[in-house]
C-alpha positions as CSV (number, residue, x, y, z in Angstrom):
1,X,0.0,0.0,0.0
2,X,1.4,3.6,-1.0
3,X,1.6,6.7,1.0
4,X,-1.6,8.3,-0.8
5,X,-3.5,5.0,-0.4
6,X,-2.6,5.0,3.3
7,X,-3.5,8.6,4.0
8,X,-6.9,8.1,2.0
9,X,-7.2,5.5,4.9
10,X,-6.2,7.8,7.5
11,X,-8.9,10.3,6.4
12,X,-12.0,8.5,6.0
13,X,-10.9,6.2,9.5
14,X,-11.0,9.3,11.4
15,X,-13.6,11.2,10.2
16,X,-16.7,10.9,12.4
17,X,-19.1,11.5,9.6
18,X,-19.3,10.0,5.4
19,X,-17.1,11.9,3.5
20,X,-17.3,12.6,-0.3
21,X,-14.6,12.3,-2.9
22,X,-14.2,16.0,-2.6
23,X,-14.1,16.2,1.1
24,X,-11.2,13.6,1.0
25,X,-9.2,15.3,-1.6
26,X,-9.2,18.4,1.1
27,X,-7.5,16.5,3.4
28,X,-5.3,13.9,1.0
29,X,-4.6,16.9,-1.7
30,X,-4.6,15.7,-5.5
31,X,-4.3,12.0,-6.8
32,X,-6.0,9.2,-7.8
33,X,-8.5,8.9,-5.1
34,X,-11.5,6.6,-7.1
35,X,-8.2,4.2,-7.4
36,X,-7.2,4.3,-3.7
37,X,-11.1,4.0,-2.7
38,X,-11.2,1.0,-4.8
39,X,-8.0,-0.9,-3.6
40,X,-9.2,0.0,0.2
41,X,-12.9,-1.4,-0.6
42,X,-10.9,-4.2,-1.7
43,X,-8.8,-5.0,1.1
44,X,-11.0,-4.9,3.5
45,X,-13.7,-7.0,1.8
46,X,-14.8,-10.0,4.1
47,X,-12.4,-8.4,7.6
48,X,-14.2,-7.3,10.2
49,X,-14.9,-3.5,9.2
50,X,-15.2,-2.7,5.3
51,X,-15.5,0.3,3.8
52,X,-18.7,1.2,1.9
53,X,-19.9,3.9,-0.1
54,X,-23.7,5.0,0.4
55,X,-25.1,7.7,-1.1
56,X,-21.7,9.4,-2.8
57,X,-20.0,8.9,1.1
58,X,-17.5,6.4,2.1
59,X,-17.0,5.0,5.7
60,X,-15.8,2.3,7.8
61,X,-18.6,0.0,9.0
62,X,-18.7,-3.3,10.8
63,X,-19.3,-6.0,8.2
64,X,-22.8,-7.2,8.0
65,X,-22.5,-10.9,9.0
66,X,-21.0,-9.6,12.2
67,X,-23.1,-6.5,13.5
68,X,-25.5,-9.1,15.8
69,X,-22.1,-9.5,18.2
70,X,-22.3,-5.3,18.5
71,X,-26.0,-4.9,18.8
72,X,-26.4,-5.7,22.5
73,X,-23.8,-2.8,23.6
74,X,-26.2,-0.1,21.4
75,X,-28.4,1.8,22.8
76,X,-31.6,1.0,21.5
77,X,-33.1,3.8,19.4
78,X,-36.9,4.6,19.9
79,X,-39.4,3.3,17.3
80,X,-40.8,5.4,14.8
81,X,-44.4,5.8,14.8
82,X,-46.7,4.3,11.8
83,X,-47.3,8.4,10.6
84,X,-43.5,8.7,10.5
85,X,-42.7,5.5,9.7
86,X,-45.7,6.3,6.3
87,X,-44.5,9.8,6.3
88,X,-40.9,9.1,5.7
89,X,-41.4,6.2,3.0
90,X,-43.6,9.1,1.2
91,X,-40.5,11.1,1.3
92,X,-38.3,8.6,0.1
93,X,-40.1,7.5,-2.7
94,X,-41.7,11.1,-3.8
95,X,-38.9,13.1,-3.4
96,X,-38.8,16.3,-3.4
97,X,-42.5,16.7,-1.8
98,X,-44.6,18.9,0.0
99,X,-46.4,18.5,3.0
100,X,-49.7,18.4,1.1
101,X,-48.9,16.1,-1.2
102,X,-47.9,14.1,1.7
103,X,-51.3,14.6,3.3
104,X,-52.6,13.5,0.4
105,X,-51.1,10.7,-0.4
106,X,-51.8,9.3,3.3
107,X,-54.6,10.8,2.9
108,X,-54.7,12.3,6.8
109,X,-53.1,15.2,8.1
110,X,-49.7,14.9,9.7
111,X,-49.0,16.4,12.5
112,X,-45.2,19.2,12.4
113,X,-43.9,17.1,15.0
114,X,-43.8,13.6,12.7
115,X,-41.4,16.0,10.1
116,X,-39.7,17.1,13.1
117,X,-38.9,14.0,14.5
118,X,-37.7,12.6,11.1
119,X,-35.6,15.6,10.5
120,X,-34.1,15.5,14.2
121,X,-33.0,12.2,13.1
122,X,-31.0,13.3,9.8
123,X,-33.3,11.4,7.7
124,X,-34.8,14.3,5.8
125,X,-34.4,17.6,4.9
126,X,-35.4,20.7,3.4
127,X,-35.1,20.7,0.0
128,X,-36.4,24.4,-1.4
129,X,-39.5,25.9,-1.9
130,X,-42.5,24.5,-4.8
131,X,-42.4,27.5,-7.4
132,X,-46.3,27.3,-7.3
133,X,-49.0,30.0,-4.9
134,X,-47.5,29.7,-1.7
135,X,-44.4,28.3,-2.3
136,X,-44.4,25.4,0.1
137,X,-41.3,24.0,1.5
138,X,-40.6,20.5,-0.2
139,X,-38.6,17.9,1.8
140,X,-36.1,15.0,0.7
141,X,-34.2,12.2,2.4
142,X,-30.8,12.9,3.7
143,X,-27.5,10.7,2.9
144,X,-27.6,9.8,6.5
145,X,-30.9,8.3,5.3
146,X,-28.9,6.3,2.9
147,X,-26.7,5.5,5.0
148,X,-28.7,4.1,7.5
149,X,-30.8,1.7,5.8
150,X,-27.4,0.4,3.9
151,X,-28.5,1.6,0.6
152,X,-26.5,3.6,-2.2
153,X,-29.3,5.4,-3.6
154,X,-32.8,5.9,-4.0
155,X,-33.0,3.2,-6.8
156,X,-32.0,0.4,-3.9
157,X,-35.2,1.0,-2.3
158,X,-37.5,-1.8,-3.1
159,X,-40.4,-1.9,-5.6
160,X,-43.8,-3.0,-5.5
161,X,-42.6,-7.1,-6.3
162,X,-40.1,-6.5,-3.3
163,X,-42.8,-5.4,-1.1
164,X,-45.1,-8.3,-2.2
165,X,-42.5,-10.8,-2.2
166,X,-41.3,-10.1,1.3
167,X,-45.5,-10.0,2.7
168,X,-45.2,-6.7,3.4
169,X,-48.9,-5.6,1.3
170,X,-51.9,-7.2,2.3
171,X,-54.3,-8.2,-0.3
172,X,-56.3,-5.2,0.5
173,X,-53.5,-2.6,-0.1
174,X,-52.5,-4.5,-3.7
175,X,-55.9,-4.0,-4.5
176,X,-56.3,-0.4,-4.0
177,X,-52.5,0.2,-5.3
178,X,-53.6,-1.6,-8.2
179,X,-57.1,0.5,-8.7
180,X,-54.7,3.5,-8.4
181,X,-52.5,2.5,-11.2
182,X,-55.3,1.4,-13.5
183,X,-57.5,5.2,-12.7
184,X,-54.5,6.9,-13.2
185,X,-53.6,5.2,-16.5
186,X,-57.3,6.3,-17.5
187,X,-56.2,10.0,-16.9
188,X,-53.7,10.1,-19.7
């Protein structure tokens, strides 16, 4: 391992947050840093701790096949509630949305303290303002979203056969998902 490929190391080790290409090239200076990445993700494939990208952020994390010996010394985190747990899937899959489409698509009203507690978390953000009357503020998920769930971008999330497959819609829901699809197809 070279000097640069060490200090790449060095950085993203002791950073207590994801960092970006970018972010790493502020501490490291110029070289090949995609290269160094790369030969890094590959050396530690299958220790203990690899390192992962999610989201356009690289970081150490405790290999997956391993994190059940760790889970008992973390503190357990409180549960999300169904309207955050709804409000925040919303978000991830809508993104960027406003609160009233959010209200419409659950089809309730949500309370400022479920988008509080999701954005306390890191989860999601503000994402600008809808150029439309009123200009509501629109909200998105956050790479610590990413990198929470272990994904690498919105496309990992799981479509409609995913959800199915693993029993998580009822009969009911695929029935009414499926009457939204075909009235909306009607539309256009």
């Amino acid at each position: 391992m070279d000097d640069f490929q060490r200090a790449v190391e060095a950085a993203v080790f002791a950073s207590e947050s994801p960092l970006s290409v970018e972010e790493i090239a502020g501490y490291v200076g110029e070289g090949d840093i995609d290269s160094a990445l790369a030969g890094l993700a590959e050396r530690y494939a299958g220790h203990g701790v690899e390192l992962v990208e999610r989201g356009g952020r690289w970081h150490f994390q405790t290999a997956p096949d391993l994190a059940h010996i760790l889970r008992r010394t973390r503190e357990d985190a409180r549960r999300l509630s169904r309207a955050a747990t709804e409000t925040l899937a919303i978000i991830a899959y809508h993104e960027p949305v406003s609160r009233a489409e959010i209200e419409a698509i659950r089809g309730v009203q949500i309370s400022k303290g479920t988008l509080d507690v999701l954005m306390e978390a890191g989860w999601v953000r503000t994402a600008g303002r809808r150029e439309s009357p009123g200009r509501p503020l629109l909200y998105a998920t956050t790479s610590d979203f990413l990198t929470h769930f272990g994904l690498s971008s919105r496309r990992d999330l799981p479509g409609i056969d995913d959800l199915k497959a693993a029993g998580l819609l009822d009969p009911l829901e695929e029935s009414v998902f499926q009457l939204q699809l075909e009235t909306e197809g009607e539309d256009d």
